[in-house]
PDB file of the backbone (N, CA, C, O) and the ligand in Angstrom, with CONECT records:
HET     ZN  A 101       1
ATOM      1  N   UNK A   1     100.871 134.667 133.478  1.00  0.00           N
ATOM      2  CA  UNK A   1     101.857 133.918 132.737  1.00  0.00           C
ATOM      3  C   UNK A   1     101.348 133.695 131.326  1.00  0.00           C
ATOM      4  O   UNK A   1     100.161 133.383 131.240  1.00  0.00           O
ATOM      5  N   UNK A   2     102.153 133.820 130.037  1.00  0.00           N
ATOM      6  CA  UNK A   2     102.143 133.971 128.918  1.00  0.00           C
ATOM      7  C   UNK A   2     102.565 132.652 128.438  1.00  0.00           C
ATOM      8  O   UNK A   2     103.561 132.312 129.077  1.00  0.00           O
ATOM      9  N   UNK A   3     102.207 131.733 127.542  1.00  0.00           N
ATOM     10  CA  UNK A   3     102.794 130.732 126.808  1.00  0.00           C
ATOM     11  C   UNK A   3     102.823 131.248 125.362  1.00  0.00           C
ATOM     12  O   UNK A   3     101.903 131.949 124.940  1.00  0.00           O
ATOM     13  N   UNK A   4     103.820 130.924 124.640  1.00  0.00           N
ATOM     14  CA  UNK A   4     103.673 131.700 123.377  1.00  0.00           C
ATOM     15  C   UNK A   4     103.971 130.156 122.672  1.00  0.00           C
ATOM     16  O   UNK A   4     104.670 129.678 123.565  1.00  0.00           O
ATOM     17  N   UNK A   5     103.887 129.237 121.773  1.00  0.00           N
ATOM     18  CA  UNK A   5     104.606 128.693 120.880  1.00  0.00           C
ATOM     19  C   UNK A   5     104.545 128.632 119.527  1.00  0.00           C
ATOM     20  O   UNK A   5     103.621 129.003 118.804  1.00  0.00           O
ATOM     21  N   UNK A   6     105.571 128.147 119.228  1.00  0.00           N
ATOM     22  CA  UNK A   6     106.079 128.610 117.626  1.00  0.00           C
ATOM     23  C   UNK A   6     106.098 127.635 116.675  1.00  0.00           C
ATOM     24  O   UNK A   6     107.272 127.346 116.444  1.00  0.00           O
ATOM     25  N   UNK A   7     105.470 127.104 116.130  1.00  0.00           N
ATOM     26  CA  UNK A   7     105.708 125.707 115.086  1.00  0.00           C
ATOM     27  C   UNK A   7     106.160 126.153 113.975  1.00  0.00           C
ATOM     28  O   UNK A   7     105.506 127.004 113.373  1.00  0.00           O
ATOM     29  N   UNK A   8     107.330 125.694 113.482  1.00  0.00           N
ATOM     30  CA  UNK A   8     107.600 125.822 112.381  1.00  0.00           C
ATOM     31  C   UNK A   8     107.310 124.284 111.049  1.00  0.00           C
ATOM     32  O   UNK A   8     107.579 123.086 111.138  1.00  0.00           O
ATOM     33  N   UNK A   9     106.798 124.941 110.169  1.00  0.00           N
ATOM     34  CA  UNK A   9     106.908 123.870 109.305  1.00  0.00           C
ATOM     35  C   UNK A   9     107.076 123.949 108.205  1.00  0.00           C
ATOM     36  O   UNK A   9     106.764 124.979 107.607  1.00  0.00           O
ATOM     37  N   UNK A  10     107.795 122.559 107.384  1.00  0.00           N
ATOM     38  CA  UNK A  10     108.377 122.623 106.079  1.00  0.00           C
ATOM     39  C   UNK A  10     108.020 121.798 105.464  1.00  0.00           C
ATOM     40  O   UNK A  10     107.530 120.749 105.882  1.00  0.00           O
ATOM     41  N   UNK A  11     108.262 122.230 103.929  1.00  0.00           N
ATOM     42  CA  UNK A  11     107.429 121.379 102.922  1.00  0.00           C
ATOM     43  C   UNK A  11     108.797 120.282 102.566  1.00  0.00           C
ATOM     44  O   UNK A  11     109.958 120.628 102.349  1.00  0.00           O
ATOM     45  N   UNK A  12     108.281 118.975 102.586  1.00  0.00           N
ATOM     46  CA  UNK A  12     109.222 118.045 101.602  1.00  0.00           C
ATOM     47  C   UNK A  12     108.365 117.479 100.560  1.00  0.00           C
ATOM     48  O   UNK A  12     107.151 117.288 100.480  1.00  0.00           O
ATOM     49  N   UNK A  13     109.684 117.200  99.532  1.00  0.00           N
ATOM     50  CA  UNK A  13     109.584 116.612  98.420  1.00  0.00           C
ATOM     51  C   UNK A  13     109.635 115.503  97.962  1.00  0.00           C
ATOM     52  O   UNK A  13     110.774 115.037  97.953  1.00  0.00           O
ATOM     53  N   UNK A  14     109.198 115.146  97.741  1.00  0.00           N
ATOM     54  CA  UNK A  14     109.078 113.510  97.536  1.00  0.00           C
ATOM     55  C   UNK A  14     109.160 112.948  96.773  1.00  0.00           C
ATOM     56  O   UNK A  14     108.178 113.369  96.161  1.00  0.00           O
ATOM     57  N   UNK A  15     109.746 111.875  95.870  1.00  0.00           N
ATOM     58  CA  UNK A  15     109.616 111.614  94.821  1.00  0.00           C
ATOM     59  C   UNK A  15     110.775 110.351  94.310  1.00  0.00           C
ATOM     60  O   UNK A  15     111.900 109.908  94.541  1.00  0.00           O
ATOM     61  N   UNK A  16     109.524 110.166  93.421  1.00  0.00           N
ATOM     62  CA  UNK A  16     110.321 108.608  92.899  1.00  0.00           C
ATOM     63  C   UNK A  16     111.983 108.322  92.627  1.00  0.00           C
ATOM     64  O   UNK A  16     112.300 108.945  91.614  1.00  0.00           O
ATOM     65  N   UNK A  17     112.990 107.684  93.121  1.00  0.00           N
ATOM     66  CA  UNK A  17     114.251 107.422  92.641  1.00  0.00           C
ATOM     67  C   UNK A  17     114.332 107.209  91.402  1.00  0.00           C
ATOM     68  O   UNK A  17     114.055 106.036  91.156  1.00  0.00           O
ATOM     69  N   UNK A  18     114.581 107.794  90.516  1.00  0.00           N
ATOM     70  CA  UNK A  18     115.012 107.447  89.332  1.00  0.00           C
ATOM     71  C   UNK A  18     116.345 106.187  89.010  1.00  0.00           C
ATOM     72  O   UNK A  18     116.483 105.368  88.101  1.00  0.00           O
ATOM     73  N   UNK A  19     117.001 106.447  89.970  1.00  0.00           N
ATOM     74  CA  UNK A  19     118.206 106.018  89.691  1.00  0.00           C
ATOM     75  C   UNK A  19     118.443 104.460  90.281  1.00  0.00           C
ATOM     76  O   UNK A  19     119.455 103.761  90.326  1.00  0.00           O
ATOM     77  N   UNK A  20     117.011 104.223  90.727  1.00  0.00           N
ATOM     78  CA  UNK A  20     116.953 102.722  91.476  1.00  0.00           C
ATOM     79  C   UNK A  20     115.960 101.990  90.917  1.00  0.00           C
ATOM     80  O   UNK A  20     114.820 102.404  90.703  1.00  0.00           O
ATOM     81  N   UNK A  21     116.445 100.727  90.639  1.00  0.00           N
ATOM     82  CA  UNK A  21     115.597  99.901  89.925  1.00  0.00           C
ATOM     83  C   UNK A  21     114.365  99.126  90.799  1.00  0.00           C
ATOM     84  O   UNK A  21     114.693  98.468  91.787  1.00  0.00           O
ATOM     85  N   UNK A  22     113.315  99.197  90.511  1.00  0.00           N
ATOM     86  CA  UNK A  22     112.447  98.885  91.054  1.00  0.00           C
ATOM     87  C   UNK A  22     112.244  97.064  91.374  1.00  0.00           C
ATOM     88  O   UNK A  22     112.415  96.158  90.558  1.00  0.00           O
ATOM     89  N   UNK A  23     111.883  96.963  92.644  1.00  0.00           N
ATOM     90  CA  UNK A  23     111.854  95.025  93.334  1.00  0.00           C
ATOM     91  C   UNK A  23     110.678  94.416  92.888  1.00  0.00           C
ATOM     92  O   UNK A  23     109.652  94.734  93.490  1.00  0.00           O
ATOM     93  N   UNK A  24     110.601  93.708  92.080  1.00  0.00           N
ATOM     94  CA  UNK A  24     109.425  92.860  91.573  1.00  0.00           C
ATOM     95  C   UNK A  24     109.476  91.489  92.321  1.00  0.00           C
ATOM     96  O   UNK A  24     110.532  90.862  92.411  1.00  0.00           O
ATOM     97  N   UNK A  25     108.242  91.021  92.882  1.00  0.00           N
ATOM     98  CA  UNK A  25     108.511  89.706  93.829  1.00  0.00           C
ATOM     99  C   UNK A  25     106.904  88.815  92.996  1.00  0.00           C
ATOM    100  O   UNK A  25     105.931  89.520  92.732  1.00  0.00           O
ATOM    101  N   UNK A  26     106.876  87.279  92.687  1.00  0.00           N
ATOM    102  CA  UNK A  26     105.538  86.975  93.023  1.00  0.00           C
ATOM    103  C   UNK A  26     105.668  85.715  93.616  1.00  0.00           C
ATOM    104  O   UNK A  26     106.556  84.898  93.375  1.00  0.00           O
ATOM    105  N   UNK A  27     104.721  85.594  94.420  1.00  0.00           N
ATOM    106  CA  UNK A  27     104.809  84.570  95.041  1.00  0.00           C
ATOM    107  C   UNK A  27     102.922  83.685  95.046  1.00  0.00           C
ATOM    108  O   UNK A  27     101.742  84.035  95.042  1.00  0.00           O
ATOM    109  N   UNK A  28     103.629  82.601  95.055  1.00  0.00           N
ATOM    110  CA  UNK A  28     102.567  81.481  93.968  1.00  0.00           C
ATOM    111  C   UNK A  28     101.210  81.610  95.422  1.00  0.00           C
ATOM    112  O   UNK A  28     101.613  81.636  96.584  1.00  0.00           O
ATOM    113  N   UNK A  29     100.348  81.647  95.247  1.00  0.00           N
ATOM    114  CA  UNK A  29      99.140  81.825  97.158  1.00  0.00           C
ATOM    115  C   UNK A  29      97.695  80.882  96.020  1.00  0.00           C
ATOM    116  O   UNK A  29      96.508  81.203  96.062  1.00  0.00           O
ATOM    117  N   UNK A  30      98.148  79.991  95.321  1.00  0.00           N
ATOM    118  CA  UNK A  30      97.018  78.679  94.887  1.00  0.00           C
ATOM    119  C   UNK A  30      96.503  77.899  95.715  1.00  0.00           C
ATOM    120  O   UNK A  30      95.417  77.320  95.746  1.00  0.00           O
ATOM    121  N   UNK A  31      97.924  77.948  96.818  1.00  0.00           N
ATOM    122  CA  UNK A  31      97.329  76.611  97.618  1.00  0.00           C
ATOM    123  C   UNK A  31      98.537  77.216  98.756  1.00  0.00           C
ATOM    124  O   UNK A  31      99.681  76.762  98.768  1.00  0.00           O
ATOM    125  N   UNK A  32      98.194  78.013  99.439  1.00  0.00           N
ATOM    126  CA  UNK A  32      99.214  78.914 100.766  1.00  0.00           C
ATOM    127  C   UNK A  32      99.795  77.777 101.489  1.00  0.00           C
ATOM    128  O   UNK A  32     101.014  77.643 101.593  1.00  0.00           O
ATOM    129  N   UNK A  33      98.928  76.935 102.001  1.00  0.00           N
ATOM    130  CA  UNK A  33      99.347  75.831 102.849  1.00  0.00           C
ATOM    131  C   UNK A  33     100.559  75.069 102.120  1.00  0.00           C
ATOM    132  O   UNK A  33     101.526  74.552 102.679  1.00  0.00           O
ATOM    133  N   UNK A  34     100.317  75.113 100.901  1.00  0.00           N
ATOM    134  CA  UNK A  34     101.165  74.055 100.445  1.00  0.00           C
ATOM    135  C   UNK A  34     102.236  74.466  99.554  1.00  0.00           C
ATOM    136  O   UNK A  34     103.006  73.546  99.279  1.00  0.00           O
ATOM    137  N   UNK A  35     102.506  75.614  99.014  1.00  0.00           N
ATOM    138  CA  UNK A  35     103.147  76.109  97.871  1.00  0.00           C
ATOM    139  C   UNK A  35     103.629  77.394  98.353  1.00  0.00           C
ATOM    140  O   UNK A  35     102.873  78.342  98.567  1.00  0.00           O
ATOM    141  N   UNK A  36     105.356  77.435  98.587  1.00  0.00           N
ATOM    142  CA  UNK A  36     105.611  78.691  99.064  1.00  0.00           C
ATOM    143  C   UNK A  36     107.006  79.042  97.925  1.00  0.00           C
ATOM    144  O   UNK A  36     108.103  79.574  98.097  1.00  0.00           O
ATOM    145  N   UNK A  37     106.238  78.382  96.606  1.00  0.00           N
ATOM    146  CA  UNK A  37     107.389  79.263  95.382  1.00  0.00           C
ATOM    147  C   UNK A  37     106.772  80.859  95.074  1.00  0.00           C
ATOM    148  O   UNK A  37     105.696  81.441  94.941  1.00  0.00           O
ATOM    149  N   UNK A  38     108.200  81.115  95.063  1.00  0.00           N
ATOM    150  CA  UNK A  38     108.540  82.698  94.584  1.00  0.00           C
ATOM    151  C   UNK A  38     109.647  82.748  93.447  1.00  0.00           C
ATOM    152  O   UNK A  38     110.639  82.077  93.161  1.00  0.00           O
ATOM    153  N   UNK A  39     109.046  83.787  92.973  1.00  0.00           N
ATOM    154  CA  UNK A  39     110.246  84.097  91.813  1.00  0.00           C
ATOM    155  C   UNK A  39     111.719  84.725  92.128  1.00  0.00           C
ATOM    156  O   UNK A  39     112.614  84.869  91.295  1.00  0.00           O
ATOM    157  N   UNK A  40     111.781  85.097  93.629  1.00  0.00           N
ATOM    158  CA  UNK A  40     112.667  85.515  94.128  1.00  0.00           C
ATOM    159  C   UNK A  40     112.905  87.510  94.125  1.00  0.00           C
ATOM    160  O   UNK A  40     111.844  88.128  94.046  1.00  0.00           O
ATOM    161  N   UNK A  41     113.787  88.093  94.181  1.00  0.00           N
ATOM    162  CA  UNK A  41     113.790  89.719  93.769  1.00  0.00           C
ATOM    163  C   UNK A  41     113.946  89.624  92.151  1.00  0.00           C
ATOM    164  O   UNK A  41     114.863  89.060  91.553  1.00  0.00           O
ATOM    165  N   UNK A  42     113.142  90.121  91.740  1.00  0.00           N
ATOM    166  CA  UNK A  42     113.321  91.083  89.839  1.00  0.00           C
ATOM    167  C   UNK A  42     113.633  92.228  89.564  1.00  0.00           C
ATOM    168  O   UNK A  42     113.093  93.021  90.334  1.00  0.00           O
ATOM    169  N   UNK A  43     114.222  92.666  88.862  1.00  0.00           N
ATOM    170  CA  UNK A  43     113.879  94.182  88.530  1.00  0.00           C
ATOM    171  C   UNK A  43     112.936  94.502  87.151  1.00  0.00           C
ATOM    172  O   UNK A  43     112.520  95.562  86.683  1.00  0.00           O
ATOM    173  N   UNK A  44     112.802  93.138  86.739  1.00  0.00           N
ATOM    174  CA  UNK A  44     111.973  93.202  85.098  1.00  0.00           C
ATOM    175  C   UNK A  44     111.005  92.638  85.126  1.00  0.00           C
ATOM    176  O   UNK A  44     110.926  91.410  85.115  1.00  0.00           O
ATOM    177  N   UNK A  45     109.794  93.639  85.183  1.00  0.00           N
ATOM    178  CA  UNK A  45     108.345  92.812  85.021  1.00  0.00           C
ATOM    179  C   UNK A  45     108.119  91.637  84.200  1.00  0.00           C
ATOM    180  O   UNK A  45     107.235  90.882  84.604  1.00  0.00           O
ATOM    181  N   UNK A  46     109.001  91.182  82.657  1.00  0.00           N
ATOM    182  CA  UNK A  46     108.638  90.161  81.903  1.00  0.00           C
ATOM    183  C   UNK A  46     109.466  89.353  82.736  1.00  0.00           C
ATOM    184  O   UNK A  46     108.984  88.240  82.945  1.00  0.00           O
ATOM    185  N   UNK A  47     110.907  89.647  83.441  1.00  0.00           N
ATOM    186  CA  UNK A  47     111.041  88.293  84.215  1.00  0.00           C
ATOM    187  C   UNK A  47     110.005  87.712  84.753  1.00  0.00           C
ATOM    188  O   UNK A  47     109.445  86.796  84.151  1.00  0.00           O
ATOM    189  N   UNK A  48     109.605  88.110  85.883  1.00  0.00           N
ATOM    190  CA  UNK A  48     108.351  87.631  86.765  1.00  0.00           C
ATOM    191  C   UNK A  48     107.500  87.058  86.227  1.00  0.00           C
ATOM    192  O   UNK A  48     107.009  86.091  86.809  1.00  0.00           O
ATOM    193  N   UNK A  49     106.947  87.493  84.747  1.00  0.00           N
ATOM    194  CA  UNK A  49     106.006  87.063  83.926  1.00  0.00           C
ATOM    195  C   UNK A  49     106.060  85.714  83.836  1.00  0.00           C
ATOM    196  O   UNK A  49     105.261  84.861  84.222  1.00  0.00           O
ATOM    197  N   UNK A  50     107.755  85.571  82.927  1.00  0.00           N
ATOM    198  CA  UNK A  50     107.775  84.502  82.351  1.00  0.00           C
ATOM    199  C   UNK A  50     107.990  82.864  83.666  1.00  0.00           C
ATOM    200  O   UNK A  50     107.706  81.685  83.453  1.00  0.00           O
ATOM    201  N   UNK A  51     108.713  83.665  85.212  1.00  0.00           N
ATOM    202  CA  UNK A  51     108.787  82.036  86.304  1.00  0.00           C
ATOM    203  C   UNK A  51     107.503  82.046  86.397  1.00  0.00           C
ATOM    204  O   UNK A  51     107.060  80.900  86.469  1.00  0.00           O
ATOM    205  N   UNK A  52     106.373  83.202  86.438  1.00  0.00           N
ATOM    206  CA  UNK A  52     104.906  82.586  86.797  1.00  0.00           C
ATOM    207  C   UNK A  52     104.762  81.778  85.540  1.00  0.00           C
ATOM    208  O   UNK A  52     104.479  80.653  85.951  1.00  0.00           O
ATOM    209  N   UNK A  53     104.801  81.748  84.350  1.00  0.00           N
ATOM    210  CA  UNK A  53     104.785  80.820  82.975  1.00  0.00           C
ATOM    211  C   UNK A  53     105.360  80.030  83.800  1.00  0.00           C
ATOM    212  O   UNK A  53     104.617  79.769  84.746  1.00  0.00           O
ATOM    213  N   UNK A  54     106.573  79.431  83.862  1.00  0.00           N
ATOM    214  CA  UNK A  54     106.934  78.360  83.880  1.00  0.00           C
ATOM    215  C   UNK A  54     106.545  77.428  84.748  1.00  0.00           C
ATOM    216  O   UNK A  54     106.386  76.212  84.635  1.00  0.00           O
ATOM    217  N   UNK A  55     106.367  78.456  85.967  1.00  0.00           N
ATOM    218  CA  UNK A  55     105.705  77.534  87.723  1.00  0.00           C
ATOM    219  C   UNK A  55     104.335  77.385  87.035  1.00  0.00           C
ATOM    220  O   UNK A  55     103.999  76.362  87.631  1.00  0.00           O
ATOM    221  N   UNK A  56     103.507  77.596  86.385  1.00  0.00           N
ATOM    222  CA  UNK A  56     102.054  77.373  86.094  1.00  0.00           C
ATOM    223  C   UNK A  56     102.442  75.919  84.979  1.00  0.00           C
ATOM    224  O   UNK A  56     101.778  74.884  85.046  1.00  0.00           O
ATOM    225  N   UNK A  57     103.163  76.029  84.376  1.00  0.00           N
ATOM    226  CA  UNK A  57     103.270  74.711  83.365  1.00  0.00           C
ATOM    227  C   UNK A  57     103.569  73.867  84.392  1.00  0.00           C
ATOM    228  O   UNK A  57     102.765  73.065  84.867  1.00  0.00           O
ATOM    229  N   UNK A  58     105.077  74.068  84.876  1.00  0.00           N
ATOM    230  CA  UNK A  58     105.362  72.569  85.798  1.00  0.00           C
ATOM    231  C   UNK A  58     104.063  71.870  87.034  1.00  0.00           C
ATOM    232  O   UNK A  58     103.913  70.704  87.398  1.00  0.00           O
ATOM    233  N   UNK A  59     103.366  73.000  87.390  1.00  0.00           N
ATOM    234  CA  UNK A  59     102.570  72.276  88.467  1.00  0.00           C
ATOM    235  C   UNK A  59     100.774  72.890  88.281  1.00  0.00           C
ATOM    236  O   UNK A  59      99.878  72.492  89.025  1.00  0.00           O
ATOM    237  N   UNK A  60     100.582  73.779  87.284  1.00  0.00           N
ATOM    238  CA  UNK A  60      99.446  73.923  86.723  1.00  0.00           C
ATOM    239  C   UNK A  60      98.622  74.892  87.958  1.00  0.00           C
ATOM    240  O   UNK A  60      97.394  74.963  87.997  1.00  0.00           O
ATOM    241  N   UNK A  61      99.520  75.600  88.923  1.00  0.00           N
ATOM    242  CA  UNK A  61      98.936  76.573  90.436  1.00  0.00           C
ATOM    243  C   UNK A  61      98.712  77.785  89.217  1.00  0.00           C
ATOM    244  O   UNK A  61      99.379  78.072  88.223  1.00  0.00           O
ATOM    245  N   UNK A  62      97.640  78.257  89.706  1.00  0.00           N
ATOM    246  CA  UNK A  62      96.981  79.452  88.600  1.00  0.00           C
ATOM    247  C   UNK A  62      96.506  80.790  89.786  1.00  0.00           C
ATOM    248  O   UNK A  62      95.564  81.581  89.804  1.00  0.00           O
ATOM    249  N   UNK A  63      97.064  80.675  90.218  1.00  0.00           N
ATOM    250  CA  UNK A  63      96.666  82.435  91.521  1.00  0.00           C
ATOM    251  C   UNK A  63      98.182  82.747  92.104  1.00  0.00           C
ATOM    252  O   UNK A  63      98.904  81.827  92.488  1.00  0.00           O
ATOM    253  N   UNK A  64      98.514  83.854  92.128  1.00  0.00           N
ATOM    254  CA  UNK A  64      99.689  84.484  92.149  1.00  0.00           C
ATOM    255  C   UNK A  64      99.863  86.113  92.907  1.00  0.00           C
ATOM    256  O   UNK A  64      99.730  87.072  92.148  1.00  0.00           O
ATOM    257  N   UNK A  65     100.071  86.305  93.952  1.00  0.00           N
ATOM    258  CA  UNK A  65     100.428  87.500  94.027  1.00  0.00           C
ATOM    259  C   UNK A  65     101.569  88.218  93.365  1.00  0.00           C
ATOM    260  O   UNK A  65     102.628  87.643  93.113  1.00  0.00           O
ATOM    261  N   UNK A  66     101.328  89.551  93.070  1.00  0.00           N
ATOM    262  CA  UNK A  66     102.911  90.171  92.899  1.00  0.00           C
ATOM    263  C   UNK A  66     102.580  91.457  93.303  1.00  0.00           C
ATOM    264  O   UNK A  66     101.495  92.037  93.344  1.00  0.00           O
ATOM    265  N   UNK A  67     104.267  91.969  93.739  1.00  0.00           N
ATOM    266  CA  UNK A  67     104.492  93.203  94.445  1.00  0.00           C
ATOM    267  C   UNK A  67     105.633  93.911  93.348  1.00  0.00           C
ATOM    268  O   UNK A  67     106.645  93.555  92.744  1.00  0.00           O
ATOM    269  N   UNK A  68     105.056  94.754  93.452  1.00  0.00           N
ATOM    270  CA  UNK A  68     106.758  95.645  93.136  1.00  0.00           C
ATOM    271  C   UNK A  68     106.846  97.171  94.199  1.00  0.00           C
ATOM    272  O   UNK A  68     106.087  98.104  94.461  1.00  0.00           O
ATOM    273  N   UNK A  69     108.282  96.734  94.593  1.00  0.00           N
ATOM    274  CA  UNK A  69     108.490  97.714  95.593  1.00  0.00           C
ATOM    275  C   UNK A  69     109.297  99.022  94.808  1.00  0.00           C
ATOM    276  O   UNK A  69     110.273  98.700  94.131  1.00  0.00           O
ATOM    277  N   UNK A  70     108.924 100.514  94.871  1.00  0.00           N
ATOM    278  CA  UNK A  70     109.999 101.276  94.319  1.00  0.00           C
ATOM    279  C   UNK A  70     110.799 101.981  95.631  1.00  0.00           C
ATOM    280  O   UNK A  70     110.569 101.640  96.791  1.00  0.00           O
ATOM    281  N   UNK A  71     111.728 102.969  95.271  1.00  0.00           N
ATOM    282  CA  UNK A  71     112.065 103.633  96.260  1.00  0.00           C
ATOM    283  C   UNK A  71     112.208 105.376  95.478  1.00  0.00           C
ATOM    284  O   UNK A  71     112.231 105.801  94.323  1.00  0.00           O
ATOM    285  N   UNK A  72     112.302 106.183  97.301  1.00  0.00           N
ATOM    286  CA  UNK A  72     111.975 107.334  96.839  1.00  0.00           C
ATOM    287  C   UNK A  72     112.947 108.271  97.739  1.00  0.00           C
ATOM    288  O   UNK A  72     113.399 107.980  98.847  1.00  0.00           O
ATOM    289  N   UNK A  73     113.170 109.504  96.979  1.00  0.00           N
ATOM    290  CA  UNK A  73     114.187 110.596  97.303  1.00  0.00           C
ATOM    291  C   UNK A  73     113.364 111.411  98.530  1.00  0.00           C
ATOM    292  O   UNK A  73     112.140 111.479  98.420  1.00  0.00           O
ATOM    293  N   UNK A  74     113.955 111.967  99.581  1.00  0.00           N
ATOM    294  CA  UNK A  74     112.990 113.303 100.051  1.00  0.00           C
ATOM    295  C   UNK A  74     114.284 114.334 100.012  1.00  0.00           C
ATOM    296  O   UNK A  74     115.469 114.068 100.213  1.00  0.00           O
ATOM    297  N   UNK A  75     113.719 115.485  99.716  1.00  0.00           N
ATOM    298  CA  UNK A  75     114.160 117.084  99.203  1.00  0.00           C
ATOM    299  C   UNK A  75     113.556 118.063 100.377  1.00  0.00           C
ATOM    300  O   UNK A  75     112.336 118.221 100.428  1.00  0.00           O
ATOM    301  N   UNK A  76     114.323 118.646 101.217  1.00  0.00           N
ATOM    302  CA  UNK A  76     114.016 119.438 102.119  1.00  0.00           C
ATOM    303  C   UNK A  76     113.363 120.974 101.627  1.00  0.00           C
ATOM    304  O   UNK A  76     114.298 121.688 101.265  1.00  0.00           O
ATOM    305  N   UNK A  77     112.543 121.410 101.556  1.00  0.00           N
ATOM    306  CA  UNK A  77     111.943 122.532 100.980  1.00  0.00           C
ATOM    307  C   UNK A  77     111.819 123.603 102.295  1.00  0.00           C
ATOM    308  O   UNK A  77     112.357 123.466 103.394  1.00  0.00           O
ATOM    309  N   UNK A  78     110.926 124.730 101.830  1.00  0.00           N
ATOM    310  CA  UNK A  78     111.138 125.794 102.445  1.00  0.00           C
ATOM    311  C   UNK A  78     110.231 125.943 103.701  1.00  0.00           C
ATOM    312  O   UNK A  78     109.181 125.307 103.791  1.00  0.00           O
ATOM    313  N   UNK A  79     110.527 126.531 104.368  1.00  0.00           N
ATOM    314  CA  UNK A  79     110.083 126.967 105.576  1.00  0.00           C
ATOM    315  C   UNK A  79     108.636 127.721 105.625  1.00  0.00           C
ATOM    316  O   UNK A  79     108.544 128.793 105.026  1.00  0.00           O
ATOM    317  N   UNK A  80     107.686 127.284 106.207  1.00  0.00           N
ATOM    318  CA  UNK A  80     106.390 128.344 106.202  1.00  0.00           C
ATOM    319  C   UNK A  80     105.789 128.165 108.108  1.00  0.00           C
ATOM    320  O   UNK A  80     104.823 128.811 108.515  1.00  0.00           O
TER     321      UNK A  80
HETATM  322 ZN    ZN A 101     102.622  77.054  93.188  1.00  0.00          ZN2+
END
C-alpha cells in the first residue's frame, strides 16, 4: 500500500490598511488599584497626548500606558 500526499501551499499578502484609521487608547496604570482613566478610542496621536496632559495636571498620575491598534488587508497569492 502506497500513501502519496500532496500539500499545497500559498503565499499571502499582508499588509497595512491604508484606508483605516488607526485606534489609539491610553490608559493611566500610576496607581492600577486605584485609577482606571482612559482616554477612550483616538485616531490622533496628539489627541491622546494632550487627555494624558490634562489627566496629569488634574491629579498629577505620571505613568501611562498606550496602545495603538492598526488593521490589515490579506491578498491571496500564488500557489507553490
Ligand atoms: Zn490617573
Amino acid at each position: 500500500m502506497s500513501v502519496r500526499k500532496t500539500m499545497r501551499f500559498r503565499d499571502y499578502h499582508v499588509r497595512t490598511d491604508a484606508t483605516a484609521e488607526p485606534v489609539r487608547v491610553a490608559v493611566c496604570v500610576t496607581d492600577e488599584e486605584h485609577c482606571w482613566w482612559t482616554s477612550g478610542e483616538r485616531t490622533r496621536a496628539d489627541d491622546v497626548t494632550a487627555l494624558i496632559a490634562k489627566h496629569a495636571n488634574e491629579t498629577g498620575h505620571h505613568c501611562y500606558r498606550r496602545t495603538a491598534t492598526d488593521y490589515a488587508t490579506v491578498e491571496p497569492g500564488d500557489f507553490h
